[in-house]
C-alpha positions as CSV (number, residue, x, y, z in Angstrom):
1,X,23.6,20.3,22.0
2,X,24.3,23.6,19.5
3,X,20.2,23.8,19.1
4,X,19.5,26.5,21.6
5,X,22.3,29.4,20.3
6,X,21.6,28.5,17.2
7,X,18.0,29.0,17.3
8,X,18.9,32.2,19.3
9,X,21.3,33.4,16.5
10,X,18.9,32.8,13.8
11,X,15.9,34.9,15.4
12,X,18.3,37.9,16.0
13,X,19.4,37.6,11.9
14,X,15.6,37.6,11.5
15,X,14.1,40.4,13.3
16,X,17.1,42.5,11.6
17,X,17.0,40.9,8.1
18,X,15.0,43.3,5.4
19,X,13.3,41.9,2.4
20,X,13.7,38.1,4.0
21,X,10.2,37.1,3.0
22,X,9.6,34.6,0.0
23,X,7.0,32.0,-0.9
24,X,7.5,28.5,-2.8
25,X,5.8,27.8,-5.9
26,X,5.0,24.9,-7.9
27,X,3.2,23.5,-10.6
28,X,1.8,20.2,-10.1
29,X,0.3,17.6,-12.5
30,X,-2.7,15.8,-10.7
31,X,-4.6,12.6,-12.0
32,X,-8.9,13.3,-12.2
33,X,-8.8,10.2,-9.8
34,X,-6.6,11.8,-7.1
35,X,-8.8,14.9,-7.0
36,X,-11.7,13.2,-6.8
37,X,-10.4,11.1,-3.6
38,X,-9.6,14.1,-1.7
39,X,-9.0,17.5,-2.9
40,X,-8.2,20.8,-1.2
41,X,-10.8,23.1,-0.8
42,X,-11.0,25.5,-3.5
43,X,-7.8,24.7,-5.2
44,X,-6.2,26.9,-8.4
45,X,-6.0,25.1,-11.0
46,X,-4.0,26.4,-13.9
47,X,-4.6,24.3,-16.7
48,X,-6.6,20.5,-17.1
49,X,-5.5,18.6,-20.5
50,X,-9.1,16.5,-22.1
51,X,-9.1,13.2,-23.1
52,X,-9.5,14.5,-26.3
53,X,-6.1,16.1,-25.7
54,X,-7.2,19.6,-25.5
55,X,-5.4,21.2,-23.5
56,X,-7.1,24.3,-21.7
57,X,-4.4,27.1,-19.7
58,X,-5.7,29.6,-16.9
59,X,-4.0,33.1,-16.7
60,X,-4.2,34.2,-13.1
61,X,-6.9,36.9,-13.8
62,X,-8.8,34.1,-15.1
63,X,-8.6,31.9,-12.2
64,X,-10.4,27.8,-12.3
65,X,-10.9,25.4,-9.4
66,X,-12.9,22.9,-8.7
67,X,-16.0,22.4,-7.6
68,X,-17.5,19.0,-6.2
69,X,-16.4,16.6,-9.7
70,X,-16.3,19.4,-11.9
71,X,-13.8,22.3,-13.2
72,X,-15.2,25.6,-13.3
73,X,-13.8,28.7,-14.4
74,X,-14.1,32.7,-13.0
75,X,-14.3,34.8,-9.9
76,X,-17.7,35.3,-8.7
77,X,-18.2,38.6,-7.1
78,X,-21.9,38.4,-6.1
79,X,-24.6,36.1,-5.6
80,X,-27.8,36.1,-7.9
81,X,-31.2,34.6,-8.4
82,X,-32.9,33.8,-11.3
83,X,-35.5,31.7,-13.5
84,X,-33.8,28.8,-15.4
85,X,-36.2,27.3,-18.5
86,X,-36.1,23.7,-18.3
87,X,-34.9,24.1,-22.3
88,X,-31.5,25.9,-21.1
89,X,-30.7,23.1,-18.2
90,X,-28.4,20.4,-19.5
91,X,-28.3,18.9,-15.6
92,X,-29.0,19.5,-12.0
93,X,-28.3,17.9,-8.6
94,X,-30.6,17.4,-6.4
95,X,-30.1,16.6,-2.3
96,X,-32.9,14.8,0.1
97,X,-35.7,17.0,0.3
98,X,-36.1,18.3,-2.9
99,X,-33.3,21.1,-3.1
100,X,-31.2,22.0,-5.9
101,X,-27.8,22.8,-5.4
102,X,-26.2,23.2,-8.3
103,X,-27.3,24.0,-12.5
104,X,-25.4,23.4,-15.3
105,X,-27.1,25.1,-18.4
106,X,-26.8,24.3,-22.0
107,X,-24.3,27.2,-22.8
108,X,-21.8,26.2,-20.5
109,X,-22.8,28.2,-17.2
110,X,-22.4,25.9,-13.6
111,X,-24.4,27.9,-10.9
112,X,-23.6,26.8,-7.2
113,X,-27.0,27.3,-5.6
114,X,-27.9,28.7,-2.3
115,X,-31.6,27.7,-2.6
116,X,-33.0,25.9,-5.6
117,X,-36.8,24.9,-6.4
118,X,-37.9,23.0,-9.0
119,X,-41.2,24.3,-10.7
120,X,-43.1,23.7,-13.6
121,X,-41.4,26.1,-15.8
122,X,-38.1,25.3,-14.7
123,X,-35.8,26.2,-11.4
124,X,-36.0,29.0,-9.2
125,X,-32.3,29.4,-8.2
126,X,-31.1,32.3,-5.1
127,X,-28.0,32.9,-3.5
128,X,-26.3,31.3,-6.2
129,X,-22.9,31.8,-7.6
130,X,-22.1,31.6,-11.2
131,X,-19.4,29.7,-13.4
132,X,-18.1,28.8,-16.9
133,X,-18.1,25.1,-16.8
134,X,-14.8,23.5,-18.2
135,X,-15.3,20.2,-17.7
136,X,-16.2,17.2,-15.1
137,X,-13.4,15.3,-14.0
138,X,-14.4,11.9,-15.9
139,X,-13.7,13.9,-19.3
140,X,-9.9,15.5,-18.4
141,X,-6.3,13.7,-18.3
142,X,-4.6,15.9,-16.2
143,X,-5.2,18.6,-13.7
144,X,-2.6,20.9,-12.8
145,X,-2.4,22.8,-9.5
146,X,-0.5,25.9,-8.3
147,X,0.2,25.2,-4.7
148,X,1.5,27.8,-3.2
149,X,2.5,28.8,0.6
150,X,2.2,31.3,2.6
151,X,5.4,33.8,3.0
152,X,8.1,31.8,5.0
153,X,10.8,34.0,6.9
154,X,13.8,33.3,5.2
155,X,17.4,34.2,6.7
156,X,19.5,36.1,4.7
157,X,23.4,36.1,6.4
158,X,25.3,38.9,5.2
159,X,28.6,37.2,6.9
160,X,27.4,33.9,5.4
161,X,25.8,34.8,2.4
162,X,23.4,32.0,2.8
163,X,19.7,31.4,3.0
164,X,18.0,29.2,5.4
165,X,14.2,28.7,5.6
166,X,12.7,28.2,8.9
167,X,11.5,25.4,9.9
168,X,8.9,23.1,7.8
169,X,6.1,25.9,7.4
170,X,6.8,26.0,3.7
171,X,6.2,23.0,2.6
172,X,3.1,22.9,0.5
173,X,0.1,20.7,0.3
174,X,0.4,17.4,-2.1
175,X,-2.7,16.0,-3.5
176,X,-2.4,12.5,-3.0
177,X,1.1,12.3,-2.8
178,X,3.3,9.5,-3.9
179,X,5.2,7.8,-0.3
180,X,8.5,8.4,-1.6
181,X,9.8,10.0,-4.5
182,X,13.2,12.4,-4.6
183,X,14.5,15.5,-3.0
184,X,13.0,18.6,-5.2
185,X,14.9,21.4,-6.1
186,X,13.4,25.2,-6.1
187,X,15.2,28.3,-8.0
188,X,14.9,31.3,-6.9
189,X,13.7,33.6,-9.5
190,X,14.6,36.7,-8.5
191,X,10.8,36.8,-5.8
192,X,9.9,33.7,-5.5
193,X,11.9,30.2,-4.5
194,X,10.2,27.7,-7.9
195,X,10.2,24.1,-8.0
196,X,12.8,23.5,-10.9
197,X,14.3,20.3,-11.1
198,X,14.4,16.6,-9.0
199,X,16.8,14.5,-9.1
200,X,18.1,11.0,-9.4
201,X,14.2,9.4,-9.6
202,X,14.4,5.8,-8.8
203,X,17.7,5.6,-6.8
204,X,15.9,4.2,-3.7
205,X,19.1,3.1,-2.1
206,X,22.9,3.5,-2.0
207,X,23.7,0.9,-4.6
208,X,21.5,2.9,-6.9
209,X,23.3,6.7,-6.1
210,X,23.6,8.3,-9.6
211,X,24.2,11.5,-10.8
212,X,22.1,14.0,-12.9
213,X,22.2,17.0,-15.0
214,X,18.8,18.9,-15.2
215,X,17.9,22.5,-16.9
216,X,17.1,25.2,-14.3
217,X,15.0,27.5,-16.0
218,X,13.5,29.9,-13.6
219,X,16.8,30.2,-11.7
220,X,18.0,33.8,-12.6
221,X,21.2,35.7,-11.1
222,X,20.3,37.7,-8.1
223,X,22.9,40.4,-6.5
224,X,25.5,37.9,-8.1
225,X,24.5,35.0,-6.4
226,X,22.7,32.1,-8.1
227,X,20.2,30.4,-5.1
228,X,18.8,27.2,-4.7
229,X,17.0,25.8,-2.0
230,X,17.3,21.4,-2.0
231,X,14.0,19.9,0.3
232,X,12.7,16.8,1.4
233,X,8.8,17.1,1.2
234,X,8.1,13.4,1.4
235,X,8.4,10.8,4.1
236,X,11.9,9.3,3.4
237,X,15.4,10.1,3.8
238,X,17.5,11.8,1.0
239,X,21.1,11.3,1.1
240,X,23.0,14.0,-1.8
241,X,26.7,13.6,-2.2
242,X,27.1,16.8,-4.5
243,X,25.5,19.6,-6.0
244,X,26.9,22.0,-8.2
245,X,25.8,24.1,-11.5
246,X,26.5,23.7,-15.0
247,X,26.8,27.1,-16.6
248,X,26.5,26.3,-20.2
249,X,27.3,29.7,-22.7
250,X,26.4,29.3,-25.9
251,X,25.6,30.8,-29.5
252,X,22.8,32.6,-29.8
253,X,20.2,31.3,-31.5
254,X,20.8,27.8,-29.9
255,X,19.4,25.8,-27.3
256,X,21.2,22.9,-25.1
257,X,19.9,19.6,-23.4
258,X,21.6,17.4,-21.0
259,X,22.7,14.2,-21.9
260,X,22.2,11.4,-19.0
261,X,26.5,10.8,-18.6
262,X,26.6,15.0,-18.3
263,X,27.3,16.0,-21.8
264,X,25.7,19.1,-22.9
265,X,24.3,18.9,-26.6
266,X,24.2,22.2,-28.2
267,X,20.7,22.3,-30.6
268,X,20.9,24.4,-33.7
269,X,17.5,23.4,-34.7
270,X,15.0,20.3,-33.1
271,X,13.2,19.0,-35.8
272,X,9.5,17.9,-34.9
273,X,8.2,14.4,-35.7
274,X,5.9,14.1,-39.1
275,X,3.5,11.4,-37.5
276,X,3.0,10.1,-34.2
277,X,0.2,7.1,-33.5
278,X,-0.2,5.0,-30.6
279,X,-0.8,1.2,-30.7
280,X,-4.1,1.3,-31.9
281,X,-3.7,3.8,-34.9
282,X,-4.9,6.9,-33.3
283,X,-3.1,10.3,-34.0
284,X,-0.8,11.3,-31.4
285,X,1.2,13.8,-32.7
286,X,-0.8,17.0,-31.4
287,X,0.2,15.9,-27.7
288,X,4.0,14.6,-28.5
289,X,5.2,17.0,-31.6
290,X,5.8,20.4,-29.5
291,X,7.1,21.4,-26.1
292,X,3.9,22.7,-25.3
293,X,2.5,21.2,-21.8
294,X,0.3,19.0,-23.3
295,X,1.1,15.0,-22.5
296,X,0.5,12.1,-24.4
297,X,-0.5,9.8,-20.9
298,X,-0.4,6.4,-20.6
299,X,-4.2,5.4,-19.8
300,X,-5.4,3.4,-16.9
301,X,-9.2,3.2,-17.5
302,X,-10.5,-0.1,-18.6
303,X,-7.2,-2.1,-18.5
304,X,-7.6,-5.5,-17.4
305,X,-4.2,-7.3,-15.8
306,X,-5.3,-10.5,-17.1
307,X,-4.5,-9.0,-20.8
308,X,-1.0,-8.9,-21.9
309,X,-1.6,-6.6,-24.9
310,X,-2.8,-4.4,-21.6
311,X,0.6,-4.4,-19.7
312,X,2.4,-2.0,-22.5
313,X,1.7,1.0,-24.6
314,X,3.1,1.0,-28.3
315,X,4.0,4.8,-29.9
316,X,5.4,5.1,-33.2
317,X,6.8,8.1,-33.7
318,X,8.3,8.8,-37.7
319,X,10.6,11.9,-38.2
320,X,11.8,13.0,-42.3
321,X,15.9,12.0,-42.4
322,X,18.4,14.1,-44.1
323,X,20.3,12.7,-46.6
324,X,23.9,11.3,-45.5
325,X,22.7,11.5,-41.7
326,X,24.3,9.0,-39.7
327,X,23.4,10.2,-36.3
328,X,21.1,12.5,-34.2
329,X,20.3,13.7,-30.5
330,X,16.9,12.7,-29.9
331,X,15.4,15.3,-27.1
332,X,12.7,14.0,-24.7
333,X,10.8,15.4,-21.7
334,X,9.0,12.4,-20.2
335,X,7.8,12.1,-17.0
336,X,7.1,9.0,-14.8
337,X,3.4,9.1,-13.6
338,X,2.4,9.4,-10.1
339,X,0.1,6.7,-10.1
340,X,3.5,4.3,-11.2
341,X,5.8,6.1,-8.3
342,X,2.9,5.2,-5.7
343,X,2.1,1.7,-7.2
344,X,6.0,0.6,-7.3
345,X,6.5,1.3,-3.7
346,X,4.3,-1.8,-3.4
347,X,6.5,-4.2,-4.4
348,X,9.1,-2.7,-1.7
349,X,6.4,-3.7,0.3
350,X,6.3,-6.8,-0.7
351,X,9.7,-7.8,0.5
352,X,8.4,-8.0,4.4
353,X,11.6,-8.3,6.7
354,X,14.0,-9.4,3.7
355,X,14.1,-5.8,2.7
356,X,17.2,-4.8,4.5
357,X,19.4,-7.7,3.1
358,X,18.0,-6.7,-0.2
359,X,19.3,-2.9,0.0
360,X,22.7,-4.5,1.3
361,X,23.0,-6.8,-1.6
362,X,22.1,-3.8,-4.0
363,X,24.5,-1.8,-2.2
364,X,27.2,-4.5,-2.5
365,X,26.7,-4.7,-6.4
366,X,25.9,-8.2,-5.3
367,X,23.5,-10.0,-7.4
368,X,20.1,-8.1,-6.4
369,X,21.6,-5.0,-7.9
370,X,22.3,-6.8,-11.2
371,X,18.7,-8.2,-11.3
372,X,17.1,-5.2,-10.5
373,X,19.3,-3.1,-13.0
374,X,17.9,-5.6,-15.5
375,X,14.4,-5.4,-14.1
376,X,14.1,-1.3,-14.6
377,X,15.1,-2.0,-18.7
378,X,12.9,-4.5,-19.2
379,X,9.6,-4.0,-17.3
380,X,10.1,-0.4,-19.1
381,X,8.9,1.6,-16.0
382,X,11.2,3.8,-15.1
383,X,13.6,3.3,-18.1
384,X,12.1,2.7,-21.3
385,X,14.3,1.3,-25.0
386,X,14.3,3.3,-27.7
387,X,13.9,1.0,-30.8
388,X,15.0,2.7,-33.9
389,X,13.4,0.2,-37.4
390,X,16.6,-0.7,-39.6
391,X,16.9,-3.4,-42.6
392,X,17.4,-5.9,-39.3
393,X,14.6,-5.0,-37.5
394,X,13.9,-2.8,-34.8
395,X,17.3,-2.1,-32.8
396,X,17.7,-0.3,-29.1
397,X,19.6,2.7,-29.7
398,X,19.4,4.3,-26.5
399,X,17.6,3.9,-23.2
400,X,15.1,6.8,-21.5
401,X,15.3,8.0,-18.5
402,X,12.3,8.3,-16.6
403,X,11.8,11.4,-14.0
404,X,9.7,12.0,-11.1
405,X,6.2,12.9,-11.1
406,X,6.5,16.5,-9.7
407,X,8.7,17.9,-13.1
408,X,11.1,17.0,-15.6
409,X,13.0,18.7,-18.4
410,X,14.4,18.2,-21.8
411,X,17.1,15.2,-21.7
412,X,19.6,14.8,-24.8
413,X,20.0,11.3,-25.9
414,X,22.1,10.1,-29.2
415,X,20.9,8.1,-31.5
416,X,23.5,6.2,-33.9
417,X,21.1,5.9,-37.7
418,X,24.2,4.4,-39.9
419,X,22.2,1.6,-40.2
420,X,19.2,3.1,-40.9
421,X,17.9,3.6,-44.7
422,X,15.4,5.8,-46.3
423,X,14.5,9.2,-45.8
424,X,12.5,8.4,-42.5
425,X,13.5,7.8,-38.9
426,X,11.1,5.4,-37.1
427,X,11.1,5.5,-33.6
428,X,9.1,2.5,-31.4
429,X,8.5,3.0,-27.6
430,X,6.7,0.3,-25.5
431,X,6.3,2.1,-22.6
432,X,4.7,0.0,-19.2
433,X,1.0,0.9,-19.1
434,X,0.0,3.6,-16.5
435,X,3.8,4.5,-16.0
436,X,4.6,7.5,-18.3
437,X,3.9,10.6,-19.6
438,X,5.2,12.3,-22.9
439,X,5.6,16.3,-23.2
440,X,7.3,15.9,-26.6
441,X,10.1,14.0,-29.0
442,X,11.8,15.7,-31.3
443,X,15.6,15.1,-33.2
444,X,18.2,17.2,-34.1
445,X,20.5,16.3,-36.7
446,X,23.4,19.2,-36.6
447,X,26.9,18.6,-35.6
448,X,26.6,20.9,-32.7
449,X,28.0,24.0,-31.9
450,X,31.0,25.0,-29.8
451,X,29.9,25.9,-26.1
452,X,31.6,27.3,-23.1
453,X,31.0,25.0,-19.8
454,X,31.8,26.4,-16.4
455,X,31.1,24.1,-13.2
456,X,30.0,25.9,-10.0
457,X,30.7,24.8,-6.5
458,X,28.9,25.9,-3.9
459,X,29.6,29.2,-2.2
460,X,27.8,28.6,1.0
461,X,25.3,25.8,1.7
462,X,23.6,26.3,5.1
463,X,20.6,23.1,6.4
464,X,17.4,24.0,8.0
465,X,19.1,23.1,11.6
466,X,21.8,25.7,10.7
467,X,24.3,23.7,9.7
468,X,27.1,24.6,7.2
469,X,26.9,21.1,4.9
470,X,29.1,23.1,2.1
471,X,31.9,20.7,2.4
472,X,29.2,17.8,2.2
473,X,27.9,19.4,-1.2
474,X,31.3,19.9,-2.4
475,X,32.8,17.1,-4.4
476,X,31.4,13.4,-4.5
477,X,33.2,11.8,-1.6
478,X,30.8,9.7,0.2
479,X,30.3,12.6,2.8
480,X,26.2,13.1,2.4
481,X,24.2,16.2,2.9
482,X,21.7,14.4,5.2
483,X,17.7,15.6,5.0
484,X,16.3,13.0,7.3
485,X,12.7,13.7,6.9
486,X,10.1,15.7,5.5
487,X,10.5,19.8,6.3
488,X,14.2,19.7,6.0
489,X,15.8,21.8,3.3
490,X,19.5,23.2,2.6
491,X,19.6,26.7,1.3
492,X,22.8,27.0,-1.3
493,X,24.6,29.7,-2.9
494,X,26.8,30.0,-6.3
495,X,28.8,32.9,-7.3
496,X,27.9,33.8,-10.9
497,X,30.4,33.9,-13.3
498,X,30.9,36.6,-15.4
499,X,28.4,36.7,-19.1
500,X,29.8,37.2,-22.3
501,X,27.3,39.3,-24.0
502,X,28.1,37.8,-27.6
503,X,26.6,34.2,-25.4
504,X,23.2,32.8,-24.0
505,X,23.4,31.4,-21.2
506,X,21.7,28.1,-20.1
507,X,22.2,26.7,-16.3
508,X,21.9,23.1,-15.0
509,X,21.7,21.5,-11.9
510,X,24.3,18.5,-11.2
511,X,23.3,16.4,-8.1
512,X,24.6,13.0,-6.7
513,X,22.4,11.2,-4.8
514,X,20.0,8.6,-3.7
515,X,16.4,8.5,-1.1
516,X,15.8,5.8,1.7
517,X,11.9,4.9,1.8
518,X,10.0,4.2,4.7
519,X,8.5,0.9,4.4
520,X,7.0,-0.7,7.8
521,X,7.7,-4.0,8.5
522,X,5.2,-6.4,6.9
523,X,6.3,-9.8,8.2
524,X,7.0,-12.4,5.9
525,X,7.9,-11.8,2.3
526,X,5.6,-12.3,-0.6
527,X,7.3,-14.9,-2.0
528,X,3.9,-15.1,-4.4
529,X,4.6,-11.2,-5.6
530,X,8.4,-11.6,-5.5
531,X,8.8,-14.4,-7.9
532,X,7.2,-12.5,-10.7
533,X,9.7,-10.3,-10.7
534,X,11.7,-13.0,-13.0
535,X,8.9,-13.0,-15.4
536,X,8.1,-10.4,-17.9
537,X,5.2,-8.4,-17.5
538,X,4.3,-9.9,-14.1
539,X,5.4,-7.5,-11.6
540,X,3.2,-4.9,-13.8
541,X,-0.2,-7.3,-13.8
542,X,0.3,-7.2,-10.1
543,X,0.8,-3.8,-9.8
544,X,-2.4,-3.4,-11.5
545,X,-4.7,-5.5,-10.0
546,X,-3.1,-3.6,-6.4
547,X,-3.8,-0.4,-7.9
548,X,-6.9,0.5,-9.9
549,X,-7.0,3.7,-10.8
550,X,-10.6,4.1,-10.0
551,X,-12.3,7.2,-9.3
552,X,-15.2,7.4,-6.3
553,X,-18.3,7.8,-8.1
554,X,-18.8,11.4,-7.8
555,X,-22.2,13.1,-6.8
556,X,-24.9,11.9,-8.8
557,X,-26.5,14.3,-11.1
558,X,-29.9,13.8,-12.4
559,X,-31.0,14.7,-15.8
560,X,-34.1,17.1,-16.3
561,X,-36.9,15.1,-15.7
562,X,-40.6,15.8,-16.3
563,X,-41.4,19.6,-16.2
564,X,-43.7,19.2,-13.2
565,X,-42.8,20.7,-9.8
């Protein structure tokens, strides 16, 4: 009944507010089949990683998008015409009626053609616009998108010290998103607001609430504040119980990851793996041995569901051993695909009218959250073992963490070795085909260095409705900060704490939560898809066969034929 004066209020602190204009940013990774089922126009594209694991980076000046099924490269100013040989075409596409409308030449050059006709020496191309050819989508692994909005008005309360944005306008545009996923968390950088963290992947209902601690690294102190901005950008609910930051100060020289119970592990220095193959022998180590933004991915292409050696990946991943060491952090950033946040929703689905009693029963602790807790470890999507080799065999040491698909950062995880002999550490992952995505592994065998820890509660914490949800935020109490559907956001303040200059300084975001889905109604449960869930491997082979990742067939391209008209 407060909407009106509110909404009144908030223009006012608008049309007086200075320098209350800021755009979102992110990053996102995009699967070749995705953009071929329905890209924006003319997207930016930042980087694509090849299936040969290339990976290939855009600077802004040097700008790539994507043109029908292929990614091109530049910023054509002007249109041209020329005389193409027929011994400089690699390919052409030809439309009904004869006409050419697009070249790609031997050297690399795509031309989008106005008007093209195919003569005896070649093609006569006009009005054309001209490219450096990257790559088709059938050759790349990963495409990665800048989506960013326009400028949003942002308030900026001087009494409150708070930010609001207004309304939904900045929510960006998701290719192919995945139905449900988890609230994302944007830094502001100093200009921009920069998706940075989100939290608490997979806890799709109360029962399942945890908390997480996740590296902020393009949040930077502004007028001694520290702003974040929490959103719901996907069709669900998202329920947080508390947010705070973890300041961490620390030696110079050193670096510190999050463990998954909070613990923050100071890194004097991360030693790279020596060798790194998958399951059938092939080098991976270029795409897992350095934080670098290349992935090893978990393919889809060719799998067949009928094929357990299809269900699960296999990396071995060797790392040299100190002499005397009995223990080490490994440090992972792995990522849970989008394709696997999409398919899982499925088996939600699956559940027809029994799904409420199922989310009580979880909620309870009763035995559907016991089942399920056992389900995540050993299906190995969204949590995966890591099997360290020992005189007994290979022995689980520790259990990953999978994130959502948007970002994820560095986690800390230790690893007891007393039982382990030799000068080698052998790590075995058997990740669940299609469902993860590896950045890089690395150890670090130091005892760790002192650090200073300082927890942050929020200064003010304002929703997009205008609401003060600070106390919400403030502790976890069972009071939520409630963002009931997509375009609602809560804009929250820290005050920074004073830097010792002998100290870096590393910040982390602690939030408490869980997300409610949307699943429709679907009748009657699958009892057919539900009692695989028992059986190893099953729920997987049915998430496969529901969920080939197929691309469309693109257009078709024809080779140079005869050199006749």
């Amino acid at each position: 009944m407060h909407s009106k004066p509110v909404a009144m209020i908030m223009t006012v602190v608008l049309l007086v507010s200075s320098n209350a204009c800021f755009r979102f940013k992110r990053n996102v990774g995009t699967l070749p089949a995705d953009l071929a089922r329905g890209a924006p126009v003319r997207p930016v594209i930042t980087a694509v990683q090849k299936k040969t694991g290339e990976r290939v980076d855009f600077p802004r000046k040097q700008r790539a998008t994507l043109i029908g099924d292929k990614v091109v490269a530049g910023k054509p100013d002007t249109r041209l015409s020329a005389n193409l040989a027929w011994s400089e075409i690699k390919d052409y596409k030809e439309i009904a009626g004869g006409s050419i409308t697009e070249v790609t030449t031997n050297d690399g050059r795509y031309f989008q053609v106005g008007k093209g006709v195919k003569n005896e020496q070649g093609i006569r191309i006009e009005g054309a616009y001209s490219y450096r050819l990257i790559a088709p989508l059938a050759d790349l692994e990963l495409v990665w998108i800048r989506e960013v909005n326009q400028p949003v008005s942002v308030l900026v309360s001087s009494l409150a010290v708070a930010v609001t944005v207004v309304g939904a306008a900045y929510i960006a545009l998701l290719i192919d998103p995945p139905r449900s996923s988890c609230p994302l968390v944007y830094s502001f950088d100093g200009k921009d607001y920069v998706l940075d963290a989100e939290p608490y992947g997979a806890a799709l209902c109360r029962g399942l609430e945890r908390t997480e601690w996740i590296g902020l690294d393009h949040l930077e102190a502004v007028g001694g504040r520290y702003r974040i901005l929490l959103a719901n950008e996907l069709d669900e609910t998202d329920y947080t119980d508390e947010i705070s930051l973890i300041v961490v100060d620390h030696p110079k020289g050193t670096a510190v990851a999050a463990g998954i119970q909070g613990q923050m592990a100071s890194l004097a220095r991360l030693v790279p793996p020596m060798r790194a193959t998958d399951r059938d022998g092939r080098d991976i180590l270029p795409l897992v041995g350095a934080k670098d933004g290349t992935f090893w991915l978990s393919r889809l292409e060719g799998l067949d569901p009928d094929k357990d050696a299809d269900l699960k990946d296999e990396l071995l991943v060797e790392f040299p051993k100190p002499a005397g060491a009995r223990r080490a952090t490994l440090v992972a950033n792995a990522w849970n695909t989008a394709w696997g946040t999409k398919a899982a929703h499925s088996i939600l689905e699956a559940r027809g009218d029994s799904l409420d009693a199922w989310y009580k029963e979880v909620d309870a602790h009763g035995p559907a959250y016991w089942s399920t807790l056992s389900w995540f470890a050993r299906e190995e999507m969204f949590n995966l073992p890591v099997r360290v080799e020992t005189p007994a065999g290979w022995v689980t040491k520790n259990l990953l963490y999978g994130s959502g698909s948007f970002i994820a950062k560095d986690k800390a995880y230790d690893l007891d070795l007393h039982d382990v002999v030799g000068e080698t550490v052998r790590i075995k992952l058997t990740p669940a085909a299609g469902f993860w995505m590896i950045d890089h592994l690395a150890l670090d065998f130091s005892q760790g260095a002192p650090v200073r820890v300082t927890e942050l509660r929020p200064e003010s914490a304002v929703d997009s409705g205008g609401g003060d949800v600070r106390q919400e935020l403030a502790s976890r109490d069972g009071r939520y900060c409630v963002l009931p559907e997509a375009g609602r956001s809560a804009a929250i303040e820290f005050v920074v704490p004073p830097e010792e200059p002998a100290l870096e300084r590393s910040v982390f975001l602690k939030a408490t939560g869980y997300y409610d889905v949307r699943v429709k109604s679907l009748g009657e449960p699958r009892q057919d898809v539900l009692e695989t869930l028992d059986h190893p491997g099953e729920s997987l082979r049915f998430l496969l066969r529901q969920h080939p990742a197929v691309a469309k067939p693109g257009p078709r391209t024809r080779e140079p034929g005869p050199k006749t008209p």
